[in-house]
C-alpha positions as CSV (number, residue, x, y, z in Angstrom):
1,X,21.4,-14.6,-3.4
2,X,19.6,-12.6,-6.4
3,X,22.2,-11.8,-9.1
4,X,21.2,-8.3,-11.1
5,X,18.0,-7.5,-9.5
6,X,19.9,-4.4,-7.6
7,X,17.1,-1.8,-8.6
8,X,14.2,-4.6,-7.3
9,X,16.2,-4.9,-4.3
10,X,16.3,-1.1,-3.5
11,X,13.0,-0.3,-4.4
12,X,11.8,-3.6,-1.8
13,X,13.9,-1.4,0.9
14,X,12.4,1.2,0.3
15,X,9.0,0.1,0.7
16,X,9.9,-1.3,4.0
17,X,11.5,1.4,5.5
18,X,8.8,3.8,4.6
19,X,6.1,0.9,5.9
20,X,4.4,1.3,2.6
21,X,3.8,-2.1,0.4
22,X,4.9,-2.8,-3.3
23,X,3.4,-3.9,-6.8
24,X,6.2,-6.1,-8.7
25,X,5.0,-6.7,-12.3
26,X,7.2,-8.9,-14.6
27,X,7.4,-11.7,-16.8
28,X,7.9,-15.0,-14.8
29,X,11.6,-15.7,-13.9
30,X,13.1,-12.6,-12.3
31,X,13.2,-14.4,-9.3
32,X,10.6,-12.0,-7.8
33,X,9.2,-14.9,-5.1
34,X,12.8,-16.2,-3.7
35,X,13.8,-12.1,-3.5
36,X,11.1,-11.1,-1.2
37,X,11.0,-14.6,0.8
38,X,14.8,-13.9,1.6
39,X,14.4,-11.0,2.5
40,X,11.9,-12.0,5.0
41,X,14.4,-15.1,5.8
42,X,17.0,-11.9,6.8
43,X,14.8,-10.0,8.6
44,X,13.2,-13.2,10.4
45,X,9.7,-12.8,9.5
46,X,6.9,-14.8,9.0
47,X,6.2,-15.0,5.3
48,X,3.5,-16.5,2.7
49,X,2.8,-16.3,-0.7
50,X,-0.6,-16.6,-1.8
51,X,-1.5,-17.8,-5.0
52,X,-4.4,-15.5,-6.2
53,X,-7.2,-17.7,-8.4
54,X,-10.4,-16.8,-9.8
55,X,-12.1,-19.4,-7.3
56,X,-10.5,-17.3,-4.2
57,X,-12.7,-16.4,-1.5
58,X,-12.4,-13.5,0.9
59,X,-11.8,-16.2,4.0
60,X,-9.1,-18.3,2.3
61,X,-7.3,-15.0,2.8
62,X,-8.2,-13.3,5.7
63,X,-9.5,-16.6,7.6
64,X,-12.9,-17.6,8.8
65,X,-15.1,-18.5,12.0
66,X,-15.0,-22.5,12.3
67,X,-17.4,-24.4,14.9
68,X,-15.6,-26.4,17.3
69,X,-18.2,-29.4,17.9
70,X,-16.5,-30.6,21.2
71,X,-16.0,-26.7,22.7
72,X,-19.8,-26.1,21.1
73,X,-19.1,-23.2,19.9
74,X,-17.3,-21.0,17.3
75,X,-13.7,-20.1,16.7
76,X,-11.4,-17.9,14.8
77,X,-9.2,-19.6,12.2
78,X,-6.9,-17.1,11.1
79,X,-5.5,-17.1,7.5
80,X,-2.2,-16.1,5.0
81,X,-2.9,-12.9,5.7
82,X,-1.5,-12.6,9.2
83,X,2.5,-13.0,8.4
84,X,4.4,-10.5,8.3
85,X,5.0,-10.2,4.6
86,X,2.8,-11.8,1.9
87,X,3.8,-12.0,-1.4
88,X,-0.2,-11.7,-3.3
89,X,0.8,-13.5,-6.7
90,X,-1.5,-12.8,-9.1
91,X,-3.5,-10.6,-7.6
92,X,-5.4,-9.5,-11.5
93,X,-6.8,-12.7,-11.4
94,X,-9.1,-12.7,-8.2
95,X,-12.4,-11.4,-7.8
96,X,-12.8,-8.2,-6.7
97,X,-13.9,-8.8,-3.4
98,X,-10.8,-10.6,-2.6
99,X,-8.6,-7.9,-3.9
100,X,-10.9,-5.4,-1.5
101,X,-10.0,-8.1,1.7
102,X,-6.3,-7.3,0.3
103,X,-6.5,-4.1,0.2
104,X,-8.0,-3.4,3.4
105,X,-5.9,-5.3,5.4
106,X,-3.4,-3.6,3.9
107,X,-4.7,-0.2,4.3
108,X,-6.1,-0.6,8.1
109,X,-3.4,-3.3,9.0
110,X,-6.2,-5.2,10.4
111,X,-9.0,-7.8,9.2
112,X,-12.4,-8.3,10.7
113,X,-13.8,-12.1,10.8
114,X,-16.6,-12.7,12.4
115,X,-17.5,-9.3,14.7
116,X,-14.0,-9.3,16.3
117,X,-11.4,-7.2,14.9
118,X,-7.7,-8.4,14.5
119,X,-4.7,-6.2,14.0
120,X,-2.0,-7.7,12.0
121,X,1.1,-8.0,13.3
122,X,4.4,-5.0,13.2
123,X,5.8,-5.0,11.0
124,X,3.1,-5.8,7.8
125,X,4.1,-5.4,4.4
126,X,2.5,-6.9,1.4
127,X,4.0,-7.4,-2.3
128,X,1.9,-8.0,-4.9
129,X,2.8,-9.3,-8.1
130,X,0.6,-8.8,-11.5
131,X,1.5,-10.5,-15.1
132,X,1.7,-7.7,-16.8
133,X,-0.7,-7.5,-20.0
C-alpha cells in the first residue's frame, strides 16, 4: 500500500482509463516503482521496469532476431517491451535512438524486428520516470 501518493495514484488512473501513458518525475523515494508495479499486480498484468542506461540499445528494448543453429535459421526474441505496463526508468539517460524505439512503440502499440511487425498486447501502457534536473 502507497501511503500519501493520492494525487500520483489518480493521475496513474487516469492515464489508464484514457489508454494514454504517463511521465513521473521526482526525486528517488516516492515510491514511484512499487506504485505502478501494484497497480499492475491489481489489475493482473504483465509488468517490467527497464532501467534506461547510456549503453542501451534499441534491441535490449524492443528484442532482436537470434539464429537458432539446430532449427538453421532465424528467430524472434522478444523484449521488456511486450508487457503490459513498463515502467522506462530513466529514460533522459538513453540515447536517442532508444527513446525513439520507446516512443514508437508507444505511439503505434507495435514494434518491428526484423521485417515482421508485432503488436503489443491490450492493454499497453508505459510510465516513464525522469530525475528531474
Amino acid at each position: 500500500m502507497v501511503v500519501g501518493q493520492e494525487y500520483m495514484v489518480n493521475r496513474l488512473l487516469v492515464g489508464l482509463f484514457t489508454n494514454g501513458h504517463i511521465l513521473l518525475e521526482g526525486v528517488p523515494g516516492l515510491a514511484k516503482t512499487l506504485t505502478i508495479s501494484t497497480l499492475a499486480k491489481v489489475l493482473h498484468l504483465d509488468f517490467q521496469r527497464i532501467q534506461f542506461t547510456p549503453d542501451l540499445l534499441p534491441a535490449d528494448l524492443i528484442g532482436t532476431m537470434i539464429y537458432n543453429q539446430k532449427e538453421g535459421k532465424f528467430e524472434v526474441k522478444k523484449g521488456p517491451i511486450f508487457a503490459n505496463i513498463i515502467l522506462a526508468d530513466e529514460i533522459n539517460r538513453s540515447p536517442a535512438k532508444v527513446q525513439s524505439a520507446l516512443l514508437e512503440s508507444m505511439q503505434e502499440k507495435q514494434v518491428t524486428i526484423g521485417e515482421t511487425t508485432f503488436k503489443l498486447d491490450k492493454p499497453f501502457f508505459g510510465f516513464g520516470h525522469a530525475k528531474p534536473g
